[in-house]
C-alpha positions as CSV (number, residue, x, y, z in Angstrom):
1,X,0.0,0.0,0.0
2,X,1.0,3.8,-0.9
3,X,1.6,5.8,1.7
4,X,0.7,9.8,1.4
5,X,4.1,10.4,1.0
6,X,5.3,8.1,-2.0
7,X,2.0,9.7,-3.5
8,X,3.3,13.4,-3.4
9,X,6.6,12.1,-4.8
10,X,4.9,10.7,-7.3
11,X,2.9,13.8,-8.2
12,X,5.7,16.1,-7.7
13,X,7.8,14.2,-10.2
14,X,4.5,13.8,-13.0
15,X,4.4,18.0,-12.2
16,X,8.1,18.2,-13.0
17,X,7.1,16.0,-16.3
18,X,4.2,18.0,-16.9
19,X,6.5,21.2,-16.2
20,X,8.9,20.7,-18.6
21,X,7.2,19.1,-21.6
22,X,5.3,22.9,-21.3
23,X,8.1,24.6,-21.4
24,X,8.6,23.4,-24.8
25,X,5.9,24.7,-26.1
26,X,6.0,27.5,-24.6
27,X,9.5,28.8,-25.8
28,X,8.0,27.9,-29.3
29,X,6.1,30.2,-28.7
30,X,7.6,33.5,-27.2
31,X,5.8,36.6,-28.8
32,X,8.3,39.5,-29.3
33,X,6.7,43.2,-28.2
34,X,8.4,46.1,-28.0
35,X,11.7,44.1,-28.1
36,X,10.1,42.1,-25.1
37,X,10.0,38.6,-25.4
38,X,6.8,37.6,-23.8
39,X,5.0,34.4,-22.8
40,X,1.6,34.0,-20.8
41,X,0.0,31.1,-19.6
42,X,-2.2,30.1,-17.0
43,X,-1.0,26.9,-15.3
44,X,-2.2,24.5,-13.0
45,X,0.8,24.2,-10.5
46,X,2.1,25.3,-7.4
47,X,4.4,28.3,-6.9
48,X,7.7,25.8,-6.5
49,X,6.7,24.6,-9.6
50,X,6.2,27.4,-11.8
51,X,9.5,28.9,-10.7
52,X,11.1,25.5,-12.2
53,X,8.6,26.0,-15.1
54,X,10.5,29.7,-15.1
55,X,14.5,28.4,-15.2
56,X,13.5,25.7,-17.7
57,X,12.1,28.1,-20.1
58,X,14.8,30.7,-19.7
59,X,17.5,28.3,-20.1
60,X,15.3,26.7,-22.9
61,X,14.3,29.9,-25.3
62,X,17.8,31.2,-25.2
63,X,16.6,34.8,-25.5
64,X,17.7,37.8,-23.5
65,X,15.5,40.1,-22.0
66,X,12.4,37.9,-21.4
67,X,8.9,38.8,-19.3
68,X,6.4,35.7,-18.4
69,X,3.0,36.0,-16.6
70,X,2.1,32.6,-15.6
71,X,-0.8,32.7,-13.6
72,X,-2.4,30.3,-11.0
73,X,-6.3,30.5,-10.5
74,X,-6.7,34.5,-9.6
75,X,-3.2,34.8,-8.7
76,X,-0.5,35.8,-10.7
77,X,3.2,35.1,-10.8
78,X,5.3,37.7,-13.0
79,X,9.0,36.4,-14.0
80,X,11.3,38.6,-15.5
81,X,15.1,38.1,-16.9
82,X,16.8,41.3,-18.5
83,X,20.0,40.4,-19.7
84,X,21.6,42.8,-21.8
């Protein structure tokens, strides 16, 4: 039997998953405004893992000076890299 513990592993590591096959899709597609490149998306994850969801698609997109907006039922968590 499962205890409560393997089971937030286990849905911890399917977020992670989850996570990072969005951040593919997400860095294809980064909208450029202003000289801003932008991405919004509402996701369905906790704050730990949206800030991964944040690393992986900086690292990923490869583009400097980058704002996100990911937002989380009402609430919204703003990311931004500028790298010049």
């Amino acid at each position: 039997m499962e205890t409560v513990e393997d089971l937030k592993k286990q849905l911890e590591q399917l977020n992670r998953e989850k996570a990072g096959n969005l951040s593919k899709t997400l860095v294809n597609n980064v909208e450029n405004i202003n000289g801003v490149n932008f991405i919004a998306a509402q996701v369905d994850f906790d704050a730990a893992t949206v800030k991964d969801l944040s690393f992986k698609v900086k690292s990923g997109s490869g583009k400097p000076n980058a704002a996100a907006d990911y937002r989380i039922g009402r609430q919204s968590i703003p990311f931004i890299d500028s790298q010049r």
